[in-house]
N, CA, C and O atoms as CSV, one atom per row, in Angstrom:
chain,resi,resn,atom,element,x,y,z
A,1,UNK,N,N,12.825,-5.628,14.196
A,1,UNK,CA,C,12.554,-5.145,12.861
A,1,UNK,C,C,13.034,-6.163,11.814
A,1,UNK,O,O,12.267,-6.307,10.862
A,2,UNK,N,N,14.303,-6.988,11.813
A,2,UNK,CA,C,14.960,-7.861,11.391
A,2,UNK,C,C,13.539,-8.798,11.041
A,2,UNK,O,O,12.975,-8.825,9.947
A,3,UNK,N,N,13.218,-9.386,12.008
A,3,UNK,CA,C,12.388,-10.027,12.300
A,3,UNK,C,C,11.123,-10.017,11.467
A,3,UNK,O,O,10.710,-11.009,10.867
A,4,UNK,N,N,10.507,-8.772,11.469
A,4,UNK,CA,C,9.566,-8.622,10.137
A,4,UNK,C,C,9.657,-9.007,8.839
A,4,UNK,O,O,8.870,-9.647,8.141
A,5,UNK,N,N,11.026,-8.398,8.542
A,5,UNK,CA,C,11.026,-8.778,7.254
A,5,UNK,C,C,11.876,-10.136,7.014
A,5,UNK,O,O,11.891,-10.442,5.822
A,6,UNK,N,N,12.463,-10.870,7.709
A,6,UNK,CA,C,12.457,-12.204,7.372
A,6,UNK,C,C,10.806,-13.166,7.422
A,6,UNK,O,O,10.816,-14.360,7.123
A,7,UNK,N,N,9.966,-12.713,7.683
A,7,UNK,CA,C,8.740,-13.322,7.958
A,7,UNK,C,C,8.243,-13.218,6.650
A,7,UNK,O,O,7.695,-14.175,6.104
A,8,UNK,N,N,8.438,-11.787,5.932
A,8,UNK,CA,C,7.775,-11.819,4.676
A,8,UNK,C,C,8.085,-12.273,3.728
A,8,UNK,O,O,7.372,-12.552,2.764
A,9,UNK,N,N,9.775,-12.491,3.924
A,9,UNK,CA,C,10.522,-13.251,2.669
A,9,UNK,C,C,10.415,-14.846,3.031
A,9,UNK,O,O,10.548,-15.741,2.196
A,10,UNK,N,N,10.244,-14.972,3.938
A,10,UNK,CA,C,9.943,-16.461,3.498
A,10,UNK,C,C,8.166,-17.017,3.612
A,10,UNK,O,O,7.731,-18.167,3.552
A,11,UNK,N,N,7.444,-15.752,3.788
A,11,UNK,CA,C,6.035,-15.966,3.326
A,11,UNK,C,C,5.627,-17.351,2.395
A,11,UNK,O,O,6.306,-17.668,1.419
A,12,UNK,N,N,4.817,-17.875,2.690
A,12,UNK,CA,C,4.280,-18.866,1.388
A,12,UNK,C,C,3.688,-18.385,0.148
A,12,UNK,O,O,3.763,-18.983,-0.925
A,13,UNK,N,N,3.020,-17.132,0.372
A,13,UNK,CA,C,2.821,-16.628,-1.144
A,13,UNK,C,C,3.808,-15.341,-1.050
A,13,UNK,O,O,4.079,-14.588,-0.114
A,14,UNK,N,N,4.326,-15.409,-2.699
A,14,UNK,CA,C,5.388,-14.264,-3.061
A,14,UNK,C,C,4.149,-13.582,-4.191
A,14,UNK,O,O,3.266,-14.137,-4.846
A,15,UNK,N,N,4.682,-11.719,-4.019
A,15,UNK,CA,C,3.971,-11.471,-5.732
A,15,UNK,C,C,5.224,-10.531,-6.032
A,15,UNK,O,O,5.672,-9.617,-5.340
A,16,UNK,N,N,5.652,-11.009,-7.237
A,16,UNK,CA,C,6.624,-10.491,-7.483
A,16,UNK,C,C,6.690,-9.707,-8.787
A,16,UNK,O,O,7.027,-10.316,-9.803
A,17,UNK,N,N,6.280,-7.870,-8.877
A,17,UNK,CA,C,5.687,-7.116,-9.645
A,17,UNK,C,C,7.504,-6.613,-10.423
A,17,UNK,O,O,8.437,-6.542,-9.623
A,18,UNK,N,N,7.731,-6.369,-11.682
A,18,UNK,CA,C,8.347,-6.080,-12.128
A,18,UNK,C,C,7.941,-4.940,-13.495
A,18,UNK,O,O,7.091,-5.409,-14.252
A,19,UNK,N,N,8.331,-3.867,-13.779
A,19,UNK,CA,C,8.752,-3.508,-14.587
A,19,UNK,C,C,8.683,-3.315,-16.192
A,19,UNK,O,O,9.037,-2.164,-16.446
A,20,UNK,N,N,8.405,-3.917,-17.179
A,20,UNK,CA,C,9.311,-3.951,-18.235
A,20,UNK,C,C,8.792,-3.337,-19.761
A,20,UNK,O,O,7.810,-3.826,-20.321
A,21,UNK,N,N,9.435,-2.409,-20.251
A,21,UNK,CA,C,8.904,-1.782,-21.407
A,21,UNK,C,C,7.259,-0.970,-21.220
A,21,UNK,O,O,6.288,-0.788,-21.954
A,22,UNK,N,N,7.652,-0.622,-19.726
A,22,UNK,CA,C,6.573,0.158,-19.605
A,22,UNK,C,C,5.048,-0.385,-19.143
A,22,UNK,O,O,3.952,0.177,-19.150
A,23,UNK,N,N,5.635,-2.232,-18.587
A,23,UNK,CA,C,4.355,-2.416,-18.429
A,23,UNK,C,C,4.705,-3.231,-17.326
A,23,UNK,O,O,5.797,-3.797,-17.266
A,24,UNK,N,N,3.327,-3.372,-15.939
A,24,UNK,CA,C,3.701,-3.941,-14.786
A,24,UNK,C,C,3.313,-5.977,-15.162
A,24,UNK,O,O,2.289,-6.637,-15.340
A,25,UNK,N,N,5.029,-6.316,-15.115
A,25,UNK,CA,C,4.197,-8.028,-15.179
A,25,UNK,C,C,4.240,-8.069,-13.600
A,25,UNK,O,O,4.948,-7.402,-12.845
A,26,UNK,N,N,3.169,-9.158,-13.264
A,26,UNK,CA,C,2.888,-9.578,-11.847
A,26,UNK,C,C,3.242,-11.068,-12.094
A,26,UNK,O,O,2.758,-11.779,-12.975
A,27,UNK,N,N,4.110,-11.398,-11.226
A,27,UNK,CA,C,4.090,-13.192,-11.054
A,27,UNK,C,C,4.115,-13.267,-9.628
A,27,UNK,O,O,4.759,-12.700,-8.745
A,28,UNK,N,N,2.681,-14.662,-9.691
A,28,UNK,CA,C,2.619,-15.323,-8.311
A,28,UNK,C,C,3.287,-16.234,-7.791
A,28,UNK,O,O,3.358,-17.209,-8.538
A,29,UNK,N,N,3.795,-16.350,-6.868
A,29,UNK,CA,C,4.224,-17.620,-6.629
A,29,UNK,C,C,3.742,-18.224,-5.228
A,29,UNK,O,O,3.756,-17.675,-4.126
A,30,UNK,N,N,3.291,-19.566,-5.594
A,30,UNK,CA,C,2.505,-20.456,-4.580
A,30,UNK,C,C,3.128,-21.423,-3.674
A,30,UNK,O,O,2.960,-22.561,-4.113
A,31,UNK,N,N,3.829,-21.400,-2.503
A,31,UNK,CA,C,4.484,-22.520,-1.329
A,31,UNK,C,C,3.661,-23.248,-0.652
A,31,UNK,O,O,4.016,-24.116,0.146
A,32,UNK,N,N,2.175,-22.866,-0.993
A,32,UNK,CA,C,0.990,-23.730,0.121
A,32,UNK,C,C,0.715,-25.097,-0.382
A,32,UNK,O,O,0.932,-25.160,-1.592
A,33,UNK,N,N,0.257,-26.357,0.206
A,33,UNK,CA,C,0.426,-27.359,-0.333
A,33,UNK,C,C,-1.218,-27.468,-0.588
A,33,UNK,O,O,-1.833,-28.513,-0.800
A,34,UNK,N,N,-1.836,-25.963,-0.505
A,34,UNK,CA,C,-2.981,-26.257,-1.000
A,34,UNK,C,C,-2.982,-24.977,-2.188
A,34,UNK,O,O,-2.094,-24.156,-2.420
A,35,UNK,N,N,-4.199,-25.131,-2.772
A,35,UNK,CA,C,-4.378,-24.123,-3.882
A,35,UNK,C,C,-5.063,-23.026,-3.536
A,35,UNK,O,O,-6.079,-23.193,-2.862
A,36,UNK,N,N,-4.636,-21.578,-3.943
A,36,UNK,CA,C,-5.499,-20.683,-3.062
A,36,UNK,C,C,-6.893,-20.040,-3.984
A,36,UNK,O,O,-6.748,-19.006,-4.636
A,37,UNK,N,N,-7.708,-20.491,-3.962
A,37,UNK,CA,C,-9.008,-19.600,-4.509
A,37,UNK,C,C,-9.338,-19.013,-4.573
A,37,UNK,O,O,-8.762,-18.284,-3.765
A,38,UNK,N,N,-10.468,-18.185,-5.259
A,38,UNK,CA,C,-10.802,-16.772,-4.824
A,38,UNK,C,C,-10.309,-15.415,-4.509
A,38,UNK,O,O,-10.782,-14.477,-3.869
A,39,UNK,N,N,-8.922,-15.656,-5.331
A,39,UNK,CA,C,-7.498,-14.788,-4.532
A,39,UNK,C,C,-8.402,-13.206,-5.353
A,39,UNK,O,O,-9.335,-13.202,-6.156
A,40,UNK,N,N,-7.743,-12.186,-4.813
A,40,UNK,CA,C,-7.909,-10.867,-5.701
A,40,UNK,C,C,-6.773,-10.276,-5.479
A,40,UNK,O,O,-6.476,-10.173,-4.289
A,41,UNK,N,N,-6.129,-9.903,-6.151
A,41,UNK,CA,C,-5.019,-8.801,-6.842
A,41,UNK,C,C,-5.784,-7.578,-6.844
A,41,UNK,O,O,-6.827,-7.304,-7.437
A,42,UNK,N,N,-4.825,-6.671,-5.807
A,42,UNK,CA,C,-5.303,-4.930,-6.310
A,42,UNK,C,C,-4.168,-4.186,-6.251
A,42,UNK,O,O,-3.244,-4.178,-5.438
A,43,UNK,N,N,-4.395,-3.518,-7.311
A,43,UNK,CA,C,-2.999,-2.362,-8.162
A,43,UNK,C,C,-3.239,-1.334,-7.504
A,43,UNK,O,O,-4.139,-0.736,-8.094
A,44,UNK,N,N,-2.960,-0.843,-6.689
A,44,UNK,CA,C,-2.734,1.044,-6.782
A,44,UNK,C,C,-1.255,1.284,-7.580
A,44,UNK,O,O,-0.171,0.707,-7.498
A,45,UNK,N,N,-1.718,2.353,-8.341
A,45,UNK,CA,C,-0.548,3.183,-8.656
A,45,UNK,C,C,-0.877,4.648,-8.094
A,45,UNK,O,O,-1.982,5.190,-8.058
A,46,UNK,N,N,0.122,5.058,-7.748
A,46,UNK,CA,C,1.115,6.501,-7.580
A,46,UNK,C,C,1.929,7.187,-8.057
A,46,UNK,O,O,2.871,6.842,-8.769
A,47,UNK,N,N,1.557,8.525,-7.606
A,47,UNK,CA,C,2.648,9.368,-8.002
A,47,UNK,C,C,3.352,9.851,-6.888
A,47,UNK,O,O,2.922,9.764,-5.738
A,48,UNK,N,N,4.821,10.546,-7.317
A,48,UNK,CA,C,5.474,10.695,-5.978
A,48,UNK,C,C,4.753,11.914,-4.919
A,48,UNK,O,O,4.886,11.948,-3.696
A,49,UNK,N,N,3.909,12.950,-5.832
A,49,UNK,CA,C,3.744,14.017,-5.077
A,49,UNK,C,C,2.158,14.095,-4.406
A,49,UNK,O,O,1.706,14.984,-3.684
A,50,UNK,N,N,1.532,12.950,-4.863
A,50,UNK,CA,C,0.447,13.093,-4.257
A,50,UNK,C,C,-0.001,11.786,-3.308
A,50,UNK,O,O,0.787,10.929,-3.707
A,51,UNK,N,N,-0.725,11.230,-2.399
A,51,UNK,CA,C,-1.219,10.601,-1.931
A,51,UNK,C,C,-2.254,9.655,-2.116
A,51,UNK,O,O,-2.422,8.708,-1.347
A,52,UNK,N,N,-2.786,9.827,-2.873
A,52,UNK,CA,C,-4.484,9.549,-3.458
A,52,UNK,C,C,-3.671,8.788,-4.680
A,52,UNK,O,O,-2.728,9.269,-5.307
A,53,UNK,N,N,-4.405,7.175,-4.910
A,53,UNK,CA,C,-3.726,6.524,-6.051
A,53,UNK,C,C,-4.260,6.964,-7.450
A,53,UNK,O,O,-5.488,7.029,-7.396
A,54,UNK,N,N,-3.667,7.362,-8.967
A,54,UNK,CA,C,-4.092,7.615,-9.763
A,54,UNK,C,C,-4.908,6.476,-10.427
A,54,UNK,O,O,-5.912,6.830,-11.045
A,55,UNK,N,N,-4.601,5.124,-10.378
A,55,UNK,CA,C,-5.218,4.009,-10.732
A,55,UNK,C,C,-5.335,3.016,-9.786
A,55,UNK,O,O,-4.611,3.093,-8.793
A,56,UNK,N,N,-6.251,1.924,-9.921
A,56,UNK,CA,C,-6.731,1.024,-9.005
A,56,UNK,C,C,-7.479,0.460,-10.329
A,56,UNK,O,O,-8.301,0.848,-11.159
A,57,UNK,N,N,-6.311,-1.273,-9.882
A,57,UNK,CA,C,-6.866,-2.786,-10.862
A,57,UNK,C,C,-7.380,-3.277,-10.255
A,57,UNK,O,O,-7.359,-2.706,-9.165
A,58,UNK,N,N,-8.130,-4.420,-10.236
A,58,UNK,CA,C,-8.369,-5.469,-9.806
A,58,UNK,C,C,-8.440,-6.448,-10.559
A,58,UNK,O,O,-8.863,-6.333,-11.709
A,59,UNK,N,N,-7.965,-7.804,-9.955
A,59,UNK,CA,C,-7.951,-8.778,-11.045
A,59,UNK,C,C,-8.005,-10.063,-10.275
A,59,UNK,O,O,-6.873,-10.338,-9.878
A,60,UNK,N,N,-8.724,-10.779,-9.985
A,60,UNK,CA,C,-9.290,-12.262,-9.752
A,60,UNK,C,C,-7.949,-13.539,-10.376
A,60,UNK,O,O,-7.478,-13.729,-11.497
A,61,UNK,N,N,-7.671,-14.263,-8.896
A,61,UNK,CA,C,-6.547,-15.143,-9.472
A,61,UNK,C,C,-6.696,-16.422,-8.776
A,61,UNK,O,O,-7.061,-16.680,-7.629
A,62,UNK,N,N,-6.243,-17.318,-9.962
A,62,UNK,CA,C,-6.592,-18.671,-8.600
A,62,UNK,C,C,-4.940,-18.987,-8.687
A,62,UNK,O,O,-4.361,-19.086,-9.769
A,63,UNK,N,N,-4.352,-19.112,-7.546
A,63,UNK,CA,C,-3.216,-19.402,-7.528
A,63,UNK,C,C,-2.889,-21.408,-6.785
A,63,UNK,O,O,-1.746,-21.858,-6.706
């Protein structure tokens, strides 16, 4: 299990979603020594009591 999640933390791409004043910033971060294209970003949000996401983003990124 250890094992899993050291794999993801040292992943080559990080997305690191935060928080602030009510609004989600997303930052990418890129370790590949190439550039990634064509990337897509998708948001679900939730609530705690239901299952089914209340929203779904999508957003096109070249990282």
């Amino acid at each position: 299990m250890l094992h899993n999640y050291a794999v993801k933390f040292f992943a080559p791409l990080l997305i690191s979603p935060v928080m602030e004043d009510n609004t989600l910033k997303i930052t990418l971060v890129n370790d590949l020594l190439t550039d990634v294209e064509n990337a897509m970003l998708h948001v679900y949000v939730h609530v705690w009591n239901d299952t089914s996401p209340v929203k779904h983003l999508t957003k096109p990124y070249h990282v």
